[in-house]
C-alpha positions in Angstrom: -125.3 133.8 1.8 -122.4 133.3 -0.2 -121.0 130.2 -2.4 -117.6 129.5 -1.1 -114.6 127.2 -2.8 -112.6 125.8 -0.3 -109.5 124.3 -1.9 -107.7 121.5 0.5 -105.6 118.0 0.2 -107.7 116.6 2.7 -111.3 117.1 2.8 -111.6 115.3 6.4 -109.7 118.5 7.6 -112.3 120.5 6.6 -115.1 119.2 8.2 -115.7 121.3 11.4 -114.5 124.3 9.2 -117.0 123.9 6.8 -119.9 123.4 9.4 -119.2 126.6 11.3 -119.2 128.3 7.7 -123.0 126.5 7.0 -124.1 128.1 10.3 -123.7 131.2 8.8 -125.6 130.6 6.0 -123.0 129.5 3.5 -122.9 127.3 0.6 -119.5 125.3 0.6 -118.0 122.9 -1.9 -115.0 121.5 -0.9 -112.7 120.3 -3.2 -109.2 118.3 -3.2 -108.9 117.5 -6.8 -109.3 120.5 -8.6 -106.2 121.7 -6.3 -104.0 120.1 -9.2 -106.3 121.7 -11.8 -105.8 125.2 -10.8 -102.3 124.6 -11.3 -102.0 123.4 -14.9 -101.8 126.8 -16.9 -103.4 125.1 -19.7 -106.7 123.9 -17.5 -109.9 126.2 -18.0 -110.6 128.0 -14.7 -113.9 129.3 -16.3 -115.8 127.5 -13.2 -114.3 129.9 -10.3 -116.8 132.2 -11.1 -119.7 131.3 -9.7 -117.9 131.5 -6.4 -117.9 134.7 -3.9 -115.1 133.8 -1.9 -111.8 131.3 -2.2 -110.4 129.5 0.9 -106.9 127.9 0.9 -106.9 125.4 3.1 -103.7 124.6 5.5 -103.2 121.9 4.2 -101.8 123.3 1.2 -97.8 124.0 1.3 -97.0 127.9 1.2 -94.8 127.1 -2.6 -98.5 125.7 -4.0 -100.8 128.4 -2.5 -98.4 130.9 -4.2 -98.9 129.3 -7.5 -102.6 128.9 -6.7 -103.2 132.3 -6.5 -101.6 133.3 -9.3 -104.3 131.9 -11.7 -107.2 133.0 -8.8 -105.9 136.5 -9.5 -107.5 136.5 -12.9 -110.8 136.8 -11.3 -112.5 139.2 -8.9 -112.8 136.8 -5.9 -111.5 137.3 -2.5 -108.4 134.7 -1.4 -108.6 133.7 2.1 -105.5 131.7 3.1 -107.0 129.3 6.5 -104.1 128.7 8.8 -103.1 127.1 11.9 -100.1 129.8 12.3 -100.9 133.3 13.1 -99.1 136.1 10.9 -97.7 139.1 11.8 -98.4 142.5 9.8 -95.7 142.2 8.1 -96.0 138.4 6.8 -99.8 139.7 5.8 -98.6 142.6 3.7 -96.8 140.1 1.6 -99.2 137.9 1.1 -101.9 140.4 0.2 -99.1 141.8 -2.2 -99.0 138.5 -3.4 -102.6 137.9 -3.9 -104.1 136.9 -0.3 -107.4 139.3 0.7 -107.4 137.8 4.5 -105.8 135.4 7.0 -108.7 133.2 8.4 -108.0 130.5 12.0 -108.3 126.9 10.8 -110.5 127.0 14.2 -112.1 130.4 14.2 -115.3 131.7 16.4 -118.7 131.9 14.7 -118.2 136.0 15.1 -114.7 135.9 13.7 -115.3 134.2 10.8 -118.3 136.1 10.1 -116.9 139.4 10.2 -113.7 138.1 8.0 -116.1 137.3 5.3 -118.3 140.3 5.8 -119.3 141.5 2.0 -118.6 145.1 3.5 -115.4 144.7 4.5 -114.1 142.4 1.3 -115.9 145.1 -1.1 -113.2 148.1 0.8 -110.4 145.8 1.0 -109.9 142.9 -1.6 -107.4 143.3 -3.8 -108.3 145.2 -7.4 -107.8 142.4 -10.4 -108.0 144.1 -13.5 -109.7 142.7 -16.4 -107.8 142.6 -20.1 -107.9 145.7 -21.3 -108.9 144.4 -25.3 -112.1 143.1 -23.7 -115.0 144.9 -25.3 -118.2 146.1 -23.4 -121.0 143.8 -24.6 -124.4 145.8 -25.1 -127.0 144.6 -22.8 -129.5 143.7 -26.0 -127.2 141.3 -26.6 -126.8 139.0 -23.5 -131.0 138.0 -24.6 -132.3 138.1 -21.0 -135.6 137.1 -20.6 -138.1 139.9 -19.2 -137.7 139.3 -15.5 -134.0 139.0 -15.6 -133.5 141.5 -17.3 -136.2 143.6 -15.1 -133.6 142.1 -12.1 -130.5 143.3 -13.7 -131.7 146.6 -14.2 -133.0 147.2 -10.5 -129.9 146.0 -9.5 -127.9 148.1 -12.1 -129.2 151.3 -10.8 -128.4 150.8 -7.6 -125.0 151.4 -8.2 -123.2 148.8 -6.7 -125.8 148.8 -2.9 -127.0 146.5 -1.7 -130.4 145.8 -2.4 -132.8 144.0 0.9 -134.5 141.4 -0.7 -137.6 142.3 0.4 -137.5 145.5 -1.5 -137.0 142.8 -4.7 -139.9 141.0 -4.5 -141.2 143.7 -3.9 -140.2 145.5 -7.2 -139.9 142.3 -9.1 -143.7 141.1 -8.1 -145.4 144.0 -6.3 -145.3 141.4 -3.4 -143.2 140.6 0.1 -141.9 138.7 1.6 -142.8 135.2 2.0 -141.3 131.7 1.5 -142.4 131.6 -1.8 -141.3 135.2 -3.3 -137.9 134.5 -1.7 -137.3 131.1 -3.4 -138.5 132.5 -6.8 -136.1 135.3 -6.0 -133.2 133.3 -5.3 -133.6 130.9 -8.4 -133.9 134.2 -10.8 -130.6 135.5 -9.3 -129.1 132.2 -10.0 -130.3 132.3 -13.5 -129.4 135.7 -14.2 -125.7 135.2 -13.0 -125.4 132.0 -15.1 -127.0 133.6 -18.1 -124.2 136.3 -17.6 -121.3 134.2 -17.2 -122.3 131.7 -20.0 -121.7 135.6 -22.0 -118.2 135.8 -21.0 -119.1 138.2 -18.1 -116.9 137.3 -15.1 -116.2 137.7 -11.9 -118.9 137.2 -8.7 -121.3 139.4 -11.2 -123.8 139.6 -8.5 -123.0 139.2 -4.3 -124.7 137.4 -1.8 -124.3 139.7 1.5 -125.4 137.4 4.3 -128.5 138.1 6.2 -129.0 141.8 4.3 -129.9 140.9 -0.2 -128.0 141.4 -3.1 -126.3 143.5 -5.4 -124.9 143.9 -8.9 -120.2 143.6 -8.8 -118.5 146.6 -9.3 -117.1 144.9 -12.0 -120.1 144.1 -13.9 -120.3 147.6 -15.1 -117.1 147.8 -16.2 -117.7 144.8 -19.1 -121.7 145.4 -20.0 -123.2 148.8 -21.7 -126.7 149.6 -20.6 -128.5 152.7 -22.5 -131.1 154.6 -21.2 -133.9 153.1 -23.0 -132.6 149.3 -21.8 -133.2 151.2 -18.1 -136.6 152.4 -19.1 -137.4 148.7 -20.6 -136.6 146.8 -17.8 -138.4 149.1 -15.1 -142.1 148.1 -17.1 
């Protein structure tokens, strides 16, 4: 399941869209006003974060998606622009030069739109956003996670970017399986974990929701956090 920001100037627009993309298990939040936000250069985008994957909505002219995406280009999330008009491969190329991950139908099937926002297939093709280059590895000591998260971050951390079931997690975090219960506690510790993170300065999706398979630790993650050996060794206990 992932947590999706779906930009729009009409929510009404959005409202079979947005039920097709809870079928798969989605979160959604559906937003008209922070359209305008995203394009003061002065506004704090801190908040797109939290999100796995960006949708534009058709509804939005061409001139303001372009100027959209250039401040959703400072973070790690796949762009989807949703569309009414198909695009050839040669449109496509520009926009992906420009920014866009994927093309997405305003009325897609339940199989297309899953397989468009398939963590596999945005992990080999989204576009690479590179983070400031002045920006300093922080030390894992010092992000102060509490003994389970930090026991989360590590099983995730040596997994080297896979994907992780989550019943293997419960089973590592808790020596227990599945059940109702270990996969809520699970779900609220990965929540806490990526907030802690972010409220550090680490950005981008930090860690992925793949539908219907667990979890694992961004590429990116490793590239802005320093983990030592004995940190490994700690958080494994």
């Amino acid at each position: 399941m992932s947590q999706i920001l779906l930009f729009t100037k009409n929510p009404l627009n959005e409202q079979v869209f947005e039920d097709r993309l809870r079928q798969l298990g989605h979160e959604v939040f559906t937003t008209k006003e922070l359209v305008e936000l995203c394009l003061l250069d002065t506004a704090n985008h801190d908040f797109i974060q939290i999100f796995h994957q960006i949708i534009l909505s058709e509804t939005i002219a061409n001139v303001e998606v372009k100027e959209l995406v250039k401040t959703l280009n400072n973070y790690t999330i796949p762009i989807f622009r949703k569309s009414d008009e198909p695009v050839d491969e040669a449109q496509l190329e520009e926009w992906q030069k420009l920014g866009i991950t994927e093309w997405i139908e305003s009325r897609p099937s339940i199989e297309s739109l899953r397989e468009k926002l398939s963590c596999d297939k945005l992990t080999n093709e989204s576009k690479i956003v590179f983070l400031p280059k002045t920006k300093e590895k922080l030390s894992l000591a010092r992000l102060a996670l509490s003994s389970g998260e930090l026991k989360l971050f590590v099983i995730l951390y040596e997994q080297k970017n896979q994907t992780i079931p989550r019943e293997e997690l419960c089973l590592r975090m808790w020596n227990r399986g599945k059940s109702n219960s270990s996969m809520s506690q699970l779900s609220v510790m990965v929540k806490h974990l990526k907030a802690k993170l972010a409220s550090k300065g680490i950005t981008g999706p930090i860690i992925e929701t793949c539908w219907g398979r667990g979890y694992r630790l961004h590429e990116t993650v490793n590239e802005q956090i320093c983990v030592d050996t004995n940190e490994l060794k700690y958080g494994n206990e």
